[in-house]
C-alpha positions in Angstrom: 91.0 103.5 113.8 89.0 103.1 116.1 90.1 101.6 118.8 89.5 99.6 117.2 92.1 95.5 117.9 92.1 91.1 113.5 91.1 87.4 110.8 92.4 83.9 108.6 93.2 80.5 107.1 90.8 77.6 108.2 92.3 75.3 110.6 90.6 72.0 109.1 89.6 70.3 106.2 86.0 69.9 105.9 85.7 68.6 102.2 84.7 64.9 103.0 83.2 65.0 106.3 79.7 65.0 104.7 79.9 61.3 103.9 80.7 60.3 107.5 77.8 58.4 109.3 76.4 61.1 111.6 76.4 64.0 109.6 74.3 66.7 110.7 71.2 67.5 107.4 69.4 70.7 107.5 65.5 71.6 107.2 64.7 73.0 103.4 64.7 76.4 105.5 68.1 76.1 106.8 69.5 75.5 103.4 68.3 78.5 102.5 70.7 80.3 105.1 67.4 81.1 107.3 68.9 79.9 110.0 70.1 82.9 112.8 74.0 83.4 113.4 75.1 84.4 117.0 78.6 86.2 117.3 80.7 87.1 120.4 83.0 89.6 120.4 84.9 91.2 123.5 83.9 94.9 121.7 80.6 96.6 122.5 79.5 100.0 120.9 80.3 103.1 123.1 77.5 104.4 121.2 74.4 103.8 118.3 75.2 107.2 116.6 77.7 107.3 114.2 78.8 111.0 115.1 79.9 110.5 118.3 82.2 107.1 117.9 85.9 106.4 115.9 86.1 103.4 117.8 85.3 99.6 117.8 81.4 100.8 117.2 82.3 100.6 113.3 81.8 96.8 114.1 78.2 97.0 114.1 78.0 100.4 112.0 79.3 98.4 109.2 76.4 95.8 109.5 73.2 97.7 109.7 74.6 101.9 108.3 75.5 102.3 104.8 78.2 104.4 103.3 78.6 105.6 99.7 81.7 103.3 99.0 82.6 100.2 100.7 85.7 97.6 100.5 84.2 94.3 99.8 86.2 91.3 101.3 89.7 91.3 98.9 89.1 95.0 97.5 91.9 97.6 98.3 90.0 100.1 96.9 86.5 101.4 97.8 84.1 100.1 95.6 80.1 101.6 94.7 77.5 100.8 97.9 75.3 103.9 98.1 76.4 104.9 95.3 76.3 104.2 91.6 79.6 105.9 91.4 81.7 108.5 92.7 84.9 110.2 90.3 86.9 112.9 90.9 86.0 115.8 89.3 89.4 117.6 88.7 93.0 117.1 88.0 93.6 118.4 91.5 91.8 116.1 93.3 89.6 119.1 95.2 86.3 118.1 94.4 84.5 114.6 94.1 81.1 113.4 93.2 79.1 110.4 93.8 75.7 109.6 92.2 73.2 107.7 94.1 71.5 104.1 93.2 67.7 105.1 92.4 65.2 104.4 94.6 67.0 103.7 98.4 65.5 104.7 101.8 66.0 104.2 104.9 64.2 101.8 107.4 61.8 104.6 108.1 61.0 104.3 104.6 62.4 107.7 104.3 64.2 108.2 101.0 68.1 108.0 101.0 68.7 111.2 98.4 71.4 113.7 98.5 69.7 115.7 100.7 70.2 112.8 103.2 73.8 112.4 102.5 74.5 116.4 102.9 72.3 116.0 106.1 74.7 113.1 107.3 77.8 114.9 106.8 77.2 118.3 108.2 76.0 116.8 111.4 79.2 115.5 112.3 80.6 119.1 112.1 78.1 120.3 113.9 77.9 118.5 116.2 81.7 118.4 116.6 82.2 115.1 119.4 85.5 115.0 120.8 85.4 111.1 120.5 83.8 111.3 117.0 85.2 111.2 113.4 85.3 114.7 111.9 89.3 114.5 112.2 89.3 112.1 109.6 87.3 114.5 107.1 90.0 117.3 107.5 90.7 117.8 104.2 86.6 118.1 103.4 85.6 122.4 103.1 81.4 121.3 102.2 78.8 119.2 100.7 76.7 119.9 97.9 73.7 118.7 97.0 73.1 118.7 93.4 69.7 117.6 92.8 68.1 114.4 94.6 71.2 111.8 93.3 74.0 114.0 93.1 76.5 115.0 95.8 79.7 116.6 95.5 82.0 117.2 98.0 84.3 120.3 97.5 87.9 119.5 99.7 90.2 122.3 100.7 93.0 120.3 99.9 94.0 117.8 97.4 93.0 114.6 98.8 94.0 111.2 96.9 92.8 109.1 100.4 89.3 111.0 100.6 87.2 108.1 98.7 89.2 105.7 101.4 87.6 107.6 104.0 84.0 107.7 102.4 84.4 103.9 102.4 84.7 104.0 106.1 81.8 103.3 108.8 83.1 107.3 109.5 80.2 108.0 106.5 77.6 106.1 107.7 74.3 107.5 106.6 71.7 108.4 108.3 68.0 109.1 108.3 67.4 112.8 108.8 63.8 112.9 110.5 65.6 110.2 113.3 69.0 111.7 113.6 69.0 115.8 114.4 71.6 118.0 112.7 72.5 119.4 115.9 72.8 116.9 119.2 73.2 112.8 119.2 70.4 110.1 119.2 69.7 108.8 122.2 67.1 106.6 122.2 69.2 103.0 121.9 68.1 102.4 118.5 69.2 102.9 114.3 67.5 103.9 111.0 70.2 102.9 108.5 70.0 101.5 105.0 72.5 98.8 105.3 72.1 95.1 105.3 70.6 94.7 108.0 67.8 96.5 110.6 69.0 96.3 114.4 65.6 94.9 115.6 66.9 94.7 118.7 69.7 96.2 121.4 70.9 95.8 125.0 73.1 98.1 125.9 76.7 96.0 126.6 75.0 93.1 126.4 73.8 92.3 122.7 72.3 93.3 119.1 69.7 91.7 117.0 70.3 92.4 113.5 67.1 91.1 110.9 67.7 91.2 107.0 66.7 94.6 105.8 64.2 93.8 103.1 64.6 97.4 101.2 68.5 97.2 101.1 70.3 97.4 98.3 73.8 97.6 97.9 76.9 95.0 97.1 76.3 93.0 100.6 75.6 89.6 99.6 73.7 88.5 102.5 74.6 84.3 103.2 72.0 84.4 106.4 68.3 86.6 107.5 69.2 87.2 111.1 72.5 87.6 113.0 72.9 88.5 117.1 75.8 89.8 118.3 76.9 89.3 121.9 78.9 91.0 123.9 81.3 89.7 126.5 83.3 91.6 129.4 85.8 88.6 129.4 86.8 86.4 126.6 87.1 83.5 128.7 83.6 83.4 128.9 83.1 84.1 124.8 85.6 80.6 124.0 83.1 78.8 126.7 80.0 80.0 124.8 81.7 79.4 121.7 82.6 75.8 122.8 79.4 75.1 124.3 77.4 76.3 121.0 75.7 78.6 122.8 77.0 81.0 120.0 78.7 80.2 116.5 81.6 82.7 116.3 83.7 85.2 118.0 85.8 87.6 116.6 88.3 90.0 118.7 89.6 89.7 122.7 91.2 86.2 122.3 94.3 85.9 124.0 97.3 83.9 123.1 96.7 80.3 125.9 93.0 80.6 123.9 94.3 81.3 120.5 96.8 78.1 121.4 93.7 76.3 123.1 91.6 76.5 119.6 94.4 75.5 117.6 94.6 72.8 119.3 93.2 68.9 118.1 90.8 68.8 120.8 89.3 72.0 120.0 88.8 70.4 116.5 87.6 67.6 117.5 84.8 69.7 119.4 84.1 70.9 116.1 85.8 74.5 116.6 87.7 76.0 113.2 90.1 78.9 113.4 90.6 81.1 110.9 94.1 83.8 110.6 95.6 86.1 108.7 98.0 88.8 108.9 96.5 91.8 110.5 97.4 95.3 110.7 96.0 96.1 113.8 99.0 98.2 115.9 99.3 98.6 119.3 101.4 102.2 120.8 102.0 104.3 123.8 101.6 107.6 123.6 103.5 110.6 125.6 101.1 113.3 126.4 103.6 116.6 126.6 101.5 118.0 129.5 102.9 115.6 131.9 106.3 116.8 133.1 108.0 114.2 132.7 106.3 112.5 129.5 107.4 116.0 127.8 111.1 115.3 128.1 112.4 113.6 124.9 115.3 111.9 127.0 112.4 110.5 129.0 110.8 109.0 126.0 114.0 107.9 124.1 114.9 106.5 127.2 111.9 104.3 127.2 112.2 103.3 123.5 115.9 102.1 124.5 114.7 99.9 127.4 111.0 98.1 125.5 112.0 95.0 124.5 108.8 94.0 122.0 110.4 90.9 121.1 110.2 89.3 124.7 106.9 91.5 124.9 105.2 89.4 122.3 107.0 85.7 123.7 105.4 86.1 126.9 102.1 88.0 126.2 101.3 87.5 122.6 103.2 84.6 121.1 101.8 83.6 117.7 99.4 85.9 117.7 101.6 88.9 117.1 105.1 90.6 115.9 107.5 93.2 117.0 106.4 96.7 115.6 109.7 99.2 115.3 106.9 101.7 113.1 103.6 103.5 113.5 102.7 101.8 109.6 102.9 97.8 109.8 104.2 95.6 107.6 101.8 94.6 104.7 101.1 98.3 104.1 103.0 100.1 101.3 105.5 102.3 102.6 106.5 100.3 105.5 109.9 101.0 107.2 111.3 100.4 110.3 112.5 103.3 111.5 112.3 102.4 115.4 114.6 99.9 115.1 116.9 101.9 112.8 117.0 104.7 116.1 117.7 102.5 118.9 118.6 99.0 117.7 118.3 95.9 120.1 117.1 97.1 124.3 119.7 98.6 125.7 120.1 99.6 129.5 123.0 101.0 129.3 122.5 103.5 126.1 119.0 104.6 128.4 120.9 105.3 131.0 123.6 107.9 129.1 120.5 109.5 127.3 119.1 110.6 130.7 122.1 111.4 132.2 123.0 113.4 129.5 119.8 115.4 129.8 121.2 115.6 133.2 118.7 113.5 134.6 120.1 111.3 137.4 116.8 110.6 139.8 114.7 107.3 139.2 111.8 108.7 136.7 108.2 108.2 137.8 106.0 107.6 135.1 102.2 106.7 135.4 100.5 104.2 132.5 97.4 104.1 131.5 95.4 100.8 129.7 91.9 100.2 129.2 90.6 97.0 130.6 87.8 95.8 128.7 88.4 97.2 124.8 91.0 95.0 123.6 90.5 91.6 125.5 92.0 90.4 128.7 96.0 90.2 127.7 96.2 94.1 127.8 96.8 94.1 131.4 99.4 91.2 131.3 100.6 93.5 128.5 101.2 96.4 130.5 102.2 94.7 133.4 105.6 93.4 131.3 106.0 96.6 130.2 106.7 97.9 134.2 108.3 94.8 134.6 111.1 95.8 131.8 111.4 99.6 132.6 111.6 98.7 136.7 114.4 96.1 136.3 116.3 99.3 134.3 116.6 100.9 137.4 116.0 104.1 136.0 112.1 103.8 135.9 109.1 104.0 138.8 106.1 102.6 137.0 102.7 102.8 138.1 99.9 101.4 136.2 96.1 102.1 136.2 93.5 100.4 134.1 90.3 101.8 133.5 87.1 100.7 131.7 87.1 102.1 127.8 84.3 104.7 128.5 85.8 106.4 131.0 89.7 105.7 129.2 88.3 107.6 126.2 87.3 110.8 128.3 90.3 110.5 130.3 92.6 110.8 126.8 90.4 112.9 125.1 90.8 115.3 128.3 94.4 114.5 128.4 94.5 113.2 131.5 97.0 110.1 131.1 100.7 111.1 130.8 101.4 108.0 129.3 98.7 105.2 128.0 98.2 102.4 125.5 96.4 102.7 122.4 95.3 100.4 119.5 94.7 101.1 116.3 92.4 99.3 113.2 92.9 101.3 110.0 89.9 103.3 108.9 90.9 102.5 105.1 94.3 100.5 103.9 96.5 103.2 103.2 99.9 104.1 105.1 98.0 107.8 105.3 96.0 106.1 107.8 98.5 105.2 110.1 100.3 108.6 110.4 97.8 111.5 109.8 95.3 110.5 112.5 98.1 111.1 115.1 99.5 114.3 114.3 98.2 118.1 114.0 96.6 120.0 116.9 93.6 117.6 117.0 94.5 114.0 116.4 93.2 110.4 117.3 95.1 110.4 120.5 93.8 113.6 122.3 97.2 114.9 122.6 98.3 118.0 120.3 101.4 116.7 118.1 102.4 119.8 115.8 104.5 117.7 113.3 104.3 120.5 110.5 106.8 118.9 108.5 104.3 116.3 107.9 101.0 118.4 108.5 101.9 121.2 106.0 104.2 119.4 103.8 104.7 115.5 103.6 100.7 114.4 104.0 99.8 117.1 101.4 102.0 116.1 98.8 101.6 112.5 99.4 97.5 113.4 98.8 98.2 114.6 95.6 98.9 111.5 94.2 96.6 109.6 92.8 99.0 106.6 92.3 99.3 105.4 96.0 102.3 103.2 95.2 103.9 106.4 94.4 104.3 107.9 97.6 106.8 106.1 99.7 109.0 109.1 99.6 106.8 110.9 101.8 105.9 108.2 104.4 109.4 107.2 104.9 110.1 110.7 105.8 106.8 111.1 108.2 108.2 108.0 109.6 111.2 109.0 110.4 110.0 111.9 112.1 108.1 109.9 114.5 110.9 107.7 115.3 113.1 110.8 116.4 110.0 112.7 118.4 108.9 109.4 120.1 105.6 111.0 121.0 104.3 107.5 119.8 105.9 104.3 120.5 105.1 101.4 118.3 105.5 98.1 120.4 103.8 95.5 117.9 101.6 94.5 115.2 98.4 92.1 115.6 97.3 88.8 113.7 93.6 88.5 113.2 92.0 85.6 114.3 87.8 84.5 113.5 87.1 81.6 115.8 83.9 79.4 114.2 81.9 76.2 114.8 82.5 74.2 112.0 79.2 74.1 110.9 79.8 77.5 110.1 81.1 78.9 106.7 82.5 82.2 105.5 84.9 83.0 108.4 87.7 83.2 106.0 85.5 86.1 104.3 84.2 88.1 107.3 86.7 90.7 107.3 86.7 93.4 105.2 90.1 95.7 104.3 89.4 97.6 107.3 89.6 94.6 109.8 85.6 95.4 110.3 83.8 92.1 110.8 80.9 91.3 107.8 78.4 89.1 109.6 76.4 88.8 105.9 79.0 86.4 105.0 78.4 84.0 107.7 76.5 81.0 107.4 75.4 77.8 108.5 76.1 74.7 106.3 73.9 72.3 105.0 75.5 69.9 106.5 78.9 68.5 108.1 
């Protein structure tokens, strides 16, 4: 997904710490969860409208947009929001309906019907952003509204995955009078239906989110009021956290802090950590413009030399693990095809692939990481990477980081010939971690025409109803990768929720999709 980089099992046992002399008792108020939350995170919105952003926007898109289907905390499949229900309509799956919940509207008090929904849709079409998410509605030919509750959505495809991707911040609804069918909203605010209203919002700086009074949906709201901050370096977000000058922070942690708040000092400053296994994915990807980037000898030779294992030791160590595919571990389907290819590192086996491509000069190859999306440790990251194809001796490495705003043009224009990518699913299926990257328009910004997978693999594979039935498919799609090596998984992400321990819910705040719930969050009664 969006660039998007997840979160897991509490650190310390809080069950008796309520008789100790000292504790901490709450107003009548405060037990009511009236109290406001305040969460840092290292990932700021490139933008308020939902048309324009596949990114880490869905963080707050989630929070205060609505979608028809959701995944509540624990749910692998997308369950009712917006809707009432939504079914498949035919054996083929080509055409799928949702009926609306009576009587929702948006916080301009304008009514959420299926004209709404329609409206929401073919504005993303029409509007047609290069850095929004009307790739991910490929398989979708038009909406229909049928009445003021019913919309159906005729595919041109089977697609199995479709209700994965309604469940997505991708679907977020909008308010028609606020949002035009033809250009973006500008004007630094939201009209959503979701839980909450954004009352408030500085641009890279922070969001102040109220309880919407008029939502209704399967959000079960633990607090009134939640501000998220937003913080250029995630040094400063552990201080805040420390300090209680905010209660959580979620994404851009790196490993000496993730150690640091493990640690018995960090719980005895009252600071819980929460983990679980992720499926957040981190890739390079070759951009077959560049001269050199479009030789496959070039980027075998580079999957030879990466050694993820020592990758992770020195830049990610417990909070990540090697990644030899484009689908992680934890995700049905996985293989490990990378590994399979090219085994252990291996200087010497680099070396004979180039010379036998009868390339004998030291390769120069530019990277390109962003320096503010993912949290501090991607330049250490990329700066190990040089370090490992430089001591080859068959590699010139130059690195640039740039800020994600200008990154994401930069891709999108394919200006990189070779540059670091992460990826948060959009919905937990292995679908989601091979179609976004292939066909003429992808994810990436770089034209990969895998039509063994485009015209064959991914459309059988949507077919299927059954998604435990269709590792077959993704084996195959994921073997193709391994032998193109126009993407080059290096390794798959733990998620981590750091907390005051005052604080409850952390271990519930992440939805399927890695996308933070703040309506979970709350502050105890006491501790």
């Amino acid at each position: 997904m969006f660039n998007r980089t997840r979160c897991l099992q509490t650190a310390a046992a809080l069950a008796s710490i309520s008789l100790l002399a000292g504790c901490g008792l709450l107003s009548e108020d405060d037990e009511k969860g009236n109290q406001k939350i305040v969460v840092g995170t290292t990932s700021k919105p490139t933008t308020l409208d939902p048309a324009a952003a596949w990114d880490g926007s869905w963080e707050l898109y989630r929070n205060v947009y609505q979608t028809l289907l959701s995944f509540p905390t624990g749910s692998a499949k997308p369950m009712p929001d917006a809707a009432q229900s939504c079914e498949f309509t035919d054996s083929g799956n080509e055409s799928y309906r949702c009926t609306l919940r009576k009587g929702l509207k948006f916080s301009n008090g304008e009514p959420l019907d299926a004209d709404a929904v329609k409206h929401s849709f073919d504005r993303i079409f029409t509007i047609g952003s290069k850095v929004g998410p009307k790739d991910l509605f490929g398989s979708l030919d038009k909406v229909e509204a049928s009445g003021d509750l019913t919309v159906v959505f005729h595919l041109k495809t089977p697609d199995a995955t479709f209700p994965f991707v309604l469940g997505s911040p991708a679907a977020s609804l909008v308010a028609p009078k606020d949002y035009p069918l033809d250009k973006l909203r500008e004007d630094g605010r939201v009209t959503g239906s979701g839980p909450y209203v954004l009352k408030q919002y500085e641009d890279g700086k922070q969001a102040e989110l109220v309880r919407n009074p008029d939502y209704s949906g399967f959000a079960d709201r633990k607090n009134d009021a939640v501000t998220i901050r937003y913080f250029e370096d995630s040094k400063d977000m552990v201080a805040a956290l420390k300090n209680k000058d905010i209660d959580a922070t979620y994404r851009g942690l790196t490993a000496d802090q993730i150690k640091d708040l493990k640690s018995s000092e960090s719980r005895k400053a009252g600071v819980q950590l929460v983990d679980n296994v992720g499926s957040e994915i981190r890739y390079l990807v070759f951009n077959p413009a560049d001269g050199a980037a479009a030789k496959p000898a070039v980027r075998e030779a580079v999957a030879q030399i990466i050694d993820r294992s020592a990758l992770v030791a020195k830049v990610y160590p417990g909070m990540a693990e090697p990644l030899y595919s484009m689908v992680p571990k934890g995700v049905a389907g996985h293989k490990t095809p990378f590994y399979d290819r090219f085994g252990h590192p291996d200087v010497a086996a680099a070396k004979k692939i180039l010379r036998k491509a009868g390339i004998t000069d030291t390769v120069d190859l530019t990277l390109y990481y962003t320096t503010d999306r993912y949290g501090s440790s991607t330049a250490h990251e990329f700066a190990e990477l040089k370090r490992q194809l430089e001591a080859s001796g068959l590699f010139r490495i130059t690195l640039r980081g740039q800020p994600w705003k200008s990154f994401q043009a930069g891709y999108k224009n394919g200006e990189f010939p070779v540059f670091g990518r992460g990826w948060f699913p959009d919905f937990p299926d292995p679908d989601n971690f091979i179609a976004p990257f292939v066909g003429k328009q992808n994810a990436v910004g770089t034209p990969y025409e895998a039509k063994k997978i485009t015209d064959e693999l991914l459309p059988k594979s949507r077919r299927e109803s059954d998604r435990g039935a269709v590792d077959t498919e993704f084996a195959q799609a994921q073997q193709i990768l391994a032998e193109d090596v126009r993407l080059l998984p290096l390794w798959q992400g733990k998620l981590y929720v750091a907390a005051g321990e005052d604080i409850g819910g952390a271990e519930q705040a992440l939805d399927p999709q890695t996308v933070m719930q703040v309506w979970v969050l709350y502050r105890k009664t006491s501790w």
